[in-house]
Structures are given as C-alpha cells and as structure tokens.
C-alpha positions as CSV (number, residue, x, y, z in Angstrom):
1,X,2.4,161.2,87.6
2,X,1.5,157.9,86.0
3,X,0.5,155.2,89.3
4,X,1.1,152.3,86.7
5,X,4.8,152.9,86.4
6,X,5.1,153.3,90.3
7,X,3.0,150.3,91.0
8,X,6.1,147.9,91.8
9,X,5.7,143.9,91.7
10,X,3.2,142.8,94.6
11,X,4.8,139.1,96.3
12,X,1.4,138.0,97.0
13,X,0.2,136.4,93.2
14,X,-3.8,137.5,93.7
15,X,-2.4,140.9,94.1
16,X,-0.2,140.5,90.8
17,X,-3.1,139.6,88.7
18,X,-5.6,142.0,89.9
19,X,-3.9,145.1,92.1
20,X,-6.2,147.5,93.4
21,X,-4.4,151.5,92.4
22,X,-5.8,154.5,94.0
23,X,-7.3,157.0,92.1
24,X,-4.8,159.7,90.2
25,X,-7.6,162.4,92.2
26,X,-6.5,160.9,95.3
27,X,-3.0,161.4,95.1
28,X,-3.0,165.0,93.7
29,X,-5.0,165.6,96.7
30,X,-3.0,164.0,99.5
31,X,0.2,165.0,97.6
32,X,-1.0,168.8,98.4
33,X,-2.6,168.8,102.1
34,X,1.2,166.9,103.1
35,X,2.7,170.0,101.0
36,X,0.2,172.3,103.3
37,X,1.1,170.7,106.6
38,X,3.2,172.2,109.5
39,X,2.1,169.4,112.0
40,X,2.0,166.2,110.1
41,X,2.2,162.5,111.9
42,X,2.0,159.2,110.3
43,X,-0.3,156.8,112.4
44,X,0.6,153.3,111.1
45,X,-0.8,150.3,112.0
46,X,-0.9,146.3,110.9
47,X,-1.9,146.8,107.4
48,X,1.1,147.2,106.3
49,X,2.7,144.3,106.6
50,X,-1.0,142.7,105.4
51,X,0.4,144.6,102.1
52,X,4.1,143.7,102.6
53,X,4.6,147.1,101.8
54,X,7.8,147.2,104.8
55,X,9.8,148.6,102.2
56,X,7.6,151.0,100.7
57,X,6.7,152.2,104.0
58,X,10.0,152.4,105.3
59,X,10.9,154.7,102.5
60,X,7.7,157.1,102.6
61,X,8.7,157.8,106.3
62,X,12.7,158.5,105.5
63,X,11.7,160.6,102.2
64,X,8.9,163.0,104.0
65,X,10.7,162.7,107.4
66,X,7.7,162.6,109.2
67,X,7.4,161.8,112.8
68,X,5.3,158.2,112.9
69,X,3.2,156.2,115.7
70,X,2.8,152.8,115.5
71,X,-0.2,150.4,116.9
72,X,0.1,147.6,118.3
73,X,-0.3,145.6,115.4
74,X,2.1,147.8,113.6
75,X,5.0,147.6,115.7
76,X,8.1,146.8,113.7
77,X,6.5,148.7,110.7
78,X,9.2,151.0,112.1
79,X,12.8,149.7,113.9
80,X,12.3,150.6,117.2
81,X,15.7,152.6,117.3
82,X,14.7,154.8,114.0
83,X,15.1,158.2,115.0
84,X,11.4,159.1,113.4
85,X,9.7,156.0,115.3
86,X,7.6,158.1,118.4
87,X,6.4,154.6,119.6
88,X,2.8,152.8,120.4
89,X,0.1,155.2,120.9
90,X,-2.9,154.6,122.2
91,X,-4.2,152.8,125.8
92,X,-0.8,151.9,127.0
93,X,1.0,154.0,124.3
94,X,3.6,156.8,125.6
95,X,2.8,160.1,126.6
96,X,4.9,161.1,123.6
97,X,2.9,159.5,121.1
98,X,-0.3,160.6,122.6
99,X,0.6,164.4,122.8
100,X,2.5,164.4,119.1
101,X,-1.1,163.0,117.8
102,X,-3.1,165.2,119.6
103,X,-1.2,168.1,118.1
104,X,-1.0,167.7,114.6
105,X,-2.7,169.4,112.1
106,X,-2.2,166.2,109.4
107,X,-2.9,162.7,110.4
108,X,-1.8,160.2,107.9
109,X,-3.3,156.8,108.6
110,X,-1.8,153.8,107.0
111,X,-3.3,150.3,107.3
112,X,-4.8,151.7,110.4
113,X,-8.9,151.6,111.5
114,X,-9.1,154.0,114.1
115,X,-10.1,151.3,117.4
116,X,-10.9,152.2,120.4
117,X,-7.6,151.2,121.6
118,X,-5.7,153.6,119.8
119,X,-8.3,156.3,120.0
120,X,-9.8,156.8,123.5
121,X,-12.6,159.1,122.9
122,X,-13.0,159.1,119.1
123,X,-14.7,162.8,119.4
124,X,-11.2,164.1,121.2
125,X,-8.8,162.3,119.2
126,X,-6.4,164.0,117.1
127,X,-9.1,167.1,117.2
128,X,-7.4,169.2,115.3
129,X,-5.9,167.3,111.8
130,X,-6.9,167.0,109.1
131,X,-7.1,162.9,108.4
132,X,-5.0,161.0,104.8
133,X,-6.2,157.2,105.1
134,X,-4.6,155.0,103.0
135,X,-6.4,151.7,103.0
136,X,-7.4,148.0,100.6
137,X,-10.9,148.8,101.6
138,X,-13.1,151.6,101.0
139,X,-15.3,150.6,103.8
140,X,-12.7,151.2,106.2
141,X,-12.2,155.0,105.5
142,X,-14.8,157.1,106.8
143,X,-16.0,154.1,109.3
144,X,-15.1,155.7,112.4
145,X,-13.2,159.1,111.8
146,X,-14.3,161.7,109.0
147,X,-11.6,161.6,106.4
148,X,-10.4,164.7,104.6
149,X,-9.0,162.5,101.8
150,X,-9.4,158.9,101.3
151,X,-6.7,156.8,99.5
152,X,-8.1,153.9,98.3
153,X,-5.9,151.2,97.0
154,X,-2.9,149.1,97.1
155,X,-0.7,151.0,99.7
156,X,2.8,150.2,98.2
157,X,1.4,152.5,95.2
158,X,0.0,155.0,97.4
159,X,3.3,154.7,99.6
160,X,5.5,155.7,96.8
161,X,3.0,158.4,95.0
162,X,3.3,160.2,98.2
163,X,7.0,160.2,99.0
164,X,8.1,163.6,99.0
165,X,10.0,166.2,100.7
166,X,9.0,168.2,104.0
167,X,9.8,171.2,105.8
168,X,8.7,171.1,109.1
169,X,12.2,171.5,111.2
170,X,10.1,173.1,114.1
171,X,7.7,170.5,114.3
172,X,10.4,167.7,113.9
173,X,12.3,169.2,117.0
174,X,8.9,169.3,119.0
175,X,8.6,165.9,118.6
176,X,12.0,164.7,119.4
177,X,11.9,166.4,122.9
178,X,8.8,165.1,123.2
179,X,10.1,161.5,122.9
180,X,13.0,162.2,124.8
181,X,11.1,163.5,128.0
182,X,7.6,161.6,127.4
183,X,8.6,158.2,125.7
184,X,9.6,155.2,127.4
185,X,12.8,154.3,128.6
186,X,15.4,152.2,127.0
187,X,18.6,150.2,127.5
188,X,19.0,147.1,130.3
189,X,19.2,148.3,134.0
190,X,21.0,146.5,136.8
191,X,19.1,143.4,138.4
192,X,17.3,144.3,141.8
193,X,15.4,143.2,144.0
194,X,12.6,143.8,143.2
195,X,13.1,143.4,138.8
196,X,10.2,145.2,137.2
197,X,9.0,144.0,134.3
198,X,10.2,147.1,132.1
199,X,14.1,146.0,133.5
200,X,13.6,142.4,133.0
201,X,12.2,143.0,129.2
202,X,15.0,145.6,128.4
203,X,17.7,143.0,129.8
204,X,16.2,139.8,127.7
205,X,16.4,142.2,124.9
206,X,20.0,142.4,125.2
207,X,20.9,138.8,125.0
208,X,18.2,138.1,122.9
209,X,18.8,137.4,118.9
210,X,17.7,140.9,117.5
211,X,15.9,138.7,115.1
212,X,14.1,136.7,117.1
213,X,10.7,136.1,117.4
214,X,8.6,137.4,120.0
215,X,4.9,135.4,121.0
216,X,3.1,137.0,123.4
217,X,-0.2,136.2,125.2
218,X,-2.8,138.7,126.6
219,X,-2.6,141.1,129.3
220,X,-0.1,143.3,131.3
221,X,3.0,141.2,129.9
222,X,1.5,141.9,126.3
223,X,1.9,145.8,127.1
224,X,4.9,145.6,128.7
225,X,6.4,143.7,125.8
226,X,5.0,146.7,123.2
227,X,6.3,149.4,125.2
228,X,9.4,147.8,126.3
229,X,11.0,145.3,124.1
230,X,12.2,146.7,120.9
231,X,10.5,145.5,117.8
232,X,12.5,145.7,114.3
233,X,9.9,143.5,111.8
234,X,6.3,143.4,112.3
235,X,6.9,139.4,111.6
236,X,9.4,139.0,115.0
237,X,5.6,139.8,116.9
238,X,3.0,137.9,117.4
239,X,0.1,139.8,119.2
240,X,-3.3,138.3,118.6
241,X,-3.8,142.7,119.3
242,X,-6.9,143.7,120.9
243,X,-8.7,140.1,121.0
244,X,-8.2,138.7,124.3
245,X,-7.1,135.6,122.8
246,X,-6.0,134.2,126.1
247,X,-3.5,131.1,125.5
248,X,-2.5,132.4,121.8
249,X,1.1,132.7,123.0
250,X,2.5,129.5,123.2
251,X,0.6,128.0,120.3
252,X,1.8,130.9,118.2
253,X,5.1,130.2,119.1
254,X,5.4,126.7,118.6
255,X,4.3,127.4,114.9
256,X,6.8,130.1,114.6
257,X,9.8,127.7,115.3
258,X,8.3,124.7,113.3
259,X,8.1,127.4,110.5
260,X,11.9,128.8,111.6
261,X,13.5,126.1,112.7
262,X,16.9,128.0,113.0
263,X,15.4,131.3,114.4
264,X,15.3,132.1,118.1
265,X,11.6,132.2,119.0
266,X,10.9,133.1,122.8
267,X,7.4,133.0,124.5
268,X,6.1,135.6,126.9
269,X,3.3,134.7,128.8
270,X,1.6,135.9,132.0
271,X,0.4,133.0,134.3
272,X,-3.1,134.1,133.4
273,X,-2.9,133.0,130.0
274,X,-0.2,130.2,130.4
275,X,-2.8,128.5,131.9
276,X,-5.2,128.3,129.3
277,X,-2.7,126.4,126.9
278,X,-0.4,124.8,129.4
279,X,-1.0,121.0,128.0
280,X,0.9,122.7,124.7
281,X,4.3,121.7,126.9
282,X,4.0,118.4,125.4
283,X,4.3,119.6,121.9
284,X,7.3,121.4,122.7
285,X,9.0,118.3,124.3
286,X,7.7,115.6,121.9
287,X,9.0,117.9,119.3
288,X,12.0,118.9,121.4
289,X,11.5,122.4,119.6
290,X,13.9,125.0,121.1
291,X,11.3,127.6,122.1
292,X,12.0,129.6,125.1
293,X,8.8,129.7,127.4
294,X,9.0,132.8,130.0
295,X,6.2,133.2,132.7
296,X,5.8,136.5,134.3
297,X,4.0,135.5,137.4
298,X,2.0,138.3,139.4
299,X,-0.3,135.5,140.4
300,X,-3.5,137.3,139.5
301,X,-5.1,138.1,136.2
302,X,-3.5,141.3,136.1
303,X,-4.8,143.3,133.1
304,X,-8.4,142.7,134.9
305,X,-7.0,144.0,138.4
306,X,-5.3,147.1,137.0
307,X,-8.8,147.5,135.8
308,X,-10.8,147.5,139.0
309,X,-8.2,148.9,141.0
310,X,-8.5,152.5,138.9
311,X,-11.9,152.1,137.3
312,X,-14.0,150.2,140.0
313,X,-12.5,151.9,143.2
314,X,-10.2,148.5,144.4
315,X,-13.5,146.5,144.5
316,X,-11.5,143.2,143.6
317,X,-13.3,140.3,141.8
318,X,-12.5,136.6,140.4
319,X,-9.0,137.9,139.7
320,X,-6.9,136.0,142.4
321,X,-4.4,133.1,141.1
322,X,-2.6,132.5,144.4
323,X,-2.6,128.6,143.7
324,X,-1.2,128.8,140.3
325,X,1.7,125.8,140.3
326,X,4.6,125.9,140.4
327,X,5.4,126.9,136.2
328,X,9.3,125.3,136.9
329,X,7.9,122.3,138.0
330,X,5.1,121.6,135.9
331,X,7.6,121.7,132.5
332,X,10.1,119.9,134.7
333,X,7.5,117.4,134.9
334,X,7.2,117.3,130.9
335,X,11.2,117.2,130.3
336,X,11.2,120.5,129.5
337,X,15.0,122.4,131.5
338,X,12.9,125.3,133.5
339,X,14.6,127.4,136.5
340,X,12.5,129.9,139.0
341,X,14.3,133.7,138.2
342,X,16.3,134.4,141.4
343,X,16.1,138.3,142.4
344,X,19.7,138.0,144.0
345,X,21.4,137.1,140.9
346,X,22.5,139.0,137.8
347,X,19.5,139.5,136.0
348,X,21.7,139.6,132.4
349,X,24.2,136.1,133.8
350,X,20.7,134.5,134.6
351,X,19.0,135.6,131.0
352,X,22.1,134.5,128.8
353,X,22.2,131.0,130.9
354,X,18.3,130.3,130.4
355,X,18.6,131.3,126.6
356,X,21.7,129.5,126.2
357,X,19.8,126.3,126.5
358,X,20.1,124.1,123.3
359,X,16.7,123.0,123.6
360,X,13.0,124.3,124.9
361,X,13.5,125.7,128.0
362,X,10.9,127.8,130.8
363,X,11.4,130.2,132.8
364,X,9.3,131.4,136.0
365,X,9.6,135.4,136.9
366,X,7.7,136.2,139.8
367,X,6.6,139.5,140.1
368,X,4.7,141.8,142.4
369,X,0.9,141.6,141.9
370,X,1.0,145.7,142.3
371,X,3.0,146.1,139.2
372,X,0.4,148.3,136.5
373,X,1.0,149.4,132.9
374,X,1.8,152.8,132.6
375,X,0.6,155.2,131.3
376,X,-2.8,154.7,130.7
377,X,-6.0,156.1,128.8
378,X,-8.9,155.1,131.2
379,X,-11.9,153.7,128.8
380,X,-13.9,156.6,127.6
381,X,-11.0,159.6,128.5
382,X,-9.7,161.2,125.7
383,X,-5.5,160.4,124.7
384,X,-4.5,163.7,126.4
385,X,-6.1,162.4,129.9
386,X,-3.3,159.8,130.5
387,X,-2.7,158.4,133.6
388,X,1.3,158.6,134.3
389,X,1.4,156.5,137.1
390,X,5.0,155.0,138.3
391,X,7.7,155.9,136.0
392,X,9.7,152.4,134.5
C-alpha cells in the first residue's frame, strides 16, 4: 500500500506543504495486530478534530466496526446516536465505557494522551490490551502508557491505511448490552419537582437546534453536559477539558455567535463559574448577540463539594455560595430578558419559550446542592472501581 496515494488534501495550508505520513512499518504492523484482535476499542480523543480528520475518522470506525470511547475533548468525534459510540469514559465517563476498555485486548488510541482523567490508575487501565497510538507527535506515544505500536503521523493517513474489515460479532454484542444496561440514559423526561440536571439537559436537547453550539464552564454542569447532552460535531462543544478554566463559558460563547451569527449558541454555566465572568453580560447586550445564558444554580461550588463529601469524609470547606444574586435579576439589570425556571411548569413549554427569545436571553435553574455526578472514578482508583451512585 502506497501512503502517498491515500494521503487526501489536508484544509489546513502548513499541513499541505509539509504533511507528516507515518511510516509504511507502522501500518503493516497495526494493520496486523487489528487483524489479530477479538477485543478491540477505539479510544478517541480531541486530536482529531486538531487534524480535521472528522471524516476520516468517521469512516475508520464504520469500515472496522469497532466499538469507540470518546474523551471529553473528543465528544462529537462520534454522533452521539451512532450505534458504535459507547460514550465518555473516564472520571465521570459511563460504566459502559469503563468496563468495554478495561476488557479489551486492542486499544487503539487516536489523538488521545492517556490523562489522568481518562485513565484512573494508569498501572490498572486497560491492563490487558495491547495499545495502537496514532498521534502528530512522537513525544506523545510512549509518554504515559507503553505502546505496542506507535503511528506516527498525519492521522487522516493513518485513518484511512487502517480501514479494514473486522470480525468480532461476539465482542460487538458484548458491548452493545453493555451500553444498553451500563450507559447513560437518554430521551427528555417529564418536568418534576424536583428536575435533575440529567432531565433538564435531555429536555433542552430536544428543543434545542441539533446544531447548535454548546459553551460550557467548569464543574458538575460541565459533566452533566458530556454525559447527558448529545454531541454530534466536536465544534458544537466548547470545553476548556480538564483546565479548570473557571469563567471560559460565557466568553467562549460570545465568540462562538460573533463567529456564527445565524447559529444557535447556548451557554451552560454553574453559578460557580458564572461568577467569575459575569461583567461579560454587557458584551452580550451592547452587542445584542442572541446567546442563550443558562445558570444551573446549586449555590455551592459543587465539583469541589462532591469532592469532600466522598474523598474528605463531608469535612466541608470554602465551598458555600448561599448569597449568590439573584442571576434573573442581575441580566435584568443589564437588558438582558432572563426568567427563574419554575419546577411547577412544563419543563419542555418553559425551555421552547426561553429559547424562543429573538435575542440574548438567561435563564436561572436552581437545583439541589446534593445533586453529584455519577458515576465516578475516585482520584487514584482504577476505571473498574466506579462509584455508581444515584441512577439519572
């Protein structure tokens, strides 16, 4: 197989002029431990939309028909509804995920780095695969995980080199009842009283352009939104990932609509990291750009309490936001249309009014302050030692 009549035209002009192809050694290699597989999982993650290689990717999954995991960074990669997309793994990934990753014999890492977010205990993770890792840089493969056979290169080549058949019917089936007992739940439920933030992110989904663009902030509403809203482009989510970037949300988002003026861009934001970029209201109204600002308000830095409440034995510190404002009010107070969710109406009426709004608009959601992320990898556990917690 020649790479150089593979290698398809890059959209980026520094790649064009200069495009980095794995060796021919490489391929022959990873071409025969996917042929020697009965276990194999793709673990993709945000490189490859850094190599616009959606397309590429897209068809490498559908052509081997392998059973894929997605980081955070790489949601989208994957439509959330394809029948071969198992989900995030990871901290807050699904049980499915974990397990299906934790089984395989053949881990095939694309644009990924192996973090600690994805891994848990890097010594227990995936303990039993054999590891493909397709990356731009050499020094990425080998960093943290010993690789059976690095692929070093532009991945669009590698993507397409690789794309071939599989046999592993068994495996696929394992998987899919997997998913269907251990992933997360999907489709809107009906509006209760107390609306959990799974329900309320499943409903907004609904109404919701299926192209829009989704900006998030840091913290519990950042998971949620991973596990719960479904992500069909890596480039409808902006995460600023594992950085604590508290505030990057609503920044993000008014660059997302200045750059889109005609695409739905929505906001979601914990009251935590509202905060921290609150004066950003008057862009939005100065502006009058039509972002949609939602606040889900458990009035405590919650990420940090879920924390000490299961690592640190409930011993509570500096994580109370009982005076926040009140969020309706304050972009009231910059001409911005904002309403407090009511827990007595329709959850779905009260969505499609609020995003009906022809202009910027807020939302408050108050929720309970007892509300965790589920399931979770405590820091240090291995990916098999979830947490289950509460089922959404």
């Amino acid at each position: 197989m020649n790479l150089e009549t593979i290698h398809t035209q890059p959209l980026h002009e520094e790649t064009a002029t200069c495009p980095k192809l794995p060796s021919q050694e490489s391929i022959e290699q990873a071409l025969a431990l996917i042929g020697e597989s009965h276990r194999p999982i793709i673990y993709a993650g945000g490189g490859v939309i850094l190599a616009d290689a959606i397309e590429p990717f897209r068809d490498f999954v559908e052509h081997t028909g392998i059973q894929t995991v997605l980081t955070l960074k790489g949601l989208g990669n994957l439509p959330a509804d394809h029948p071969l997309n198992m989900g995030m793994l990871g901290m807050h990934g699904s049980v499915a995920a974990n397990n299906i990753v934790q089984q395989c014999d053949l881990l095939i890492a694309v644009g990924a780095r192996f973090d600690d977010r994805v891994t848990g205990r890097l010594a227990q993770f995936a303990p039993h695969a054999r590891v493909i890792h397709l990356d731009i840089d050499q020094a990425e493969t080998g960093k943290l995980r010993a690789v059976t056979c690095p692929v070093t290169g532009d991945i669009r080549t590698s993507l397409q080199a690789l794309a071939i058949e599989t046999d592993c019917q068994q495996w696929a089936a394992h998987c899919v009842e997997q998913r269907i007992t251990n992933g997360f739940g999907t489709g809107a439920q009906p509006c209760t009283q107390a609306t959990s933030a799974a329900t309320f992110l499943r409903t907004l989904a609904t109404i919701a352009s299926s192209k829009a663009i989704i900006s998030c902030d840091v913290g519990q509403h950042q998971m949620w939104v991973a596990q719960h809203y479904p992500i069909s482009h890596p480039r409808h989510h902006l995460s600023s990932g594992g950085l604590g970037a508290m505030g990057f949300g609503l920044p993000a988002a008014i660059g997302a609509q200045l750059a889109h003026p005609d695409t739905e861009v929505i906001n979601i934001a914990g009251d935590g990291s509202f905060m921290m970029n609150v004066q950003e209201l008057a862009t939005v109204s100065r502006y009058r750009l039509p972002v949609k600002m939602i606040v889900l308000d458990n009035q405590v830095l919650g990420m940090v309490r879920q924390q000490q409440e299961i690592c640190y034995d409930k011993r509570y510190s500096e994580i109370d936001l009982s005076d926040n404002p009140e969020f309706s009010a304050v972009a009231q107070a910059f001409g911005i249309p904002a309403m407090r969710l009511d827990p007595e109406r329709n959850l779905t009426q009260a969505l499609a009014d609020f995003m009906a709004q022809p202009g910027p608009a807020l939302l408050h959601v108050p929720i309970t302050p007892e509300e965790n992320v589920w399931p979770m990898v405590k820091p240090g556990d291995a990916n098999d030692q979830m947490i289950k917690g509460a089922a959404a």
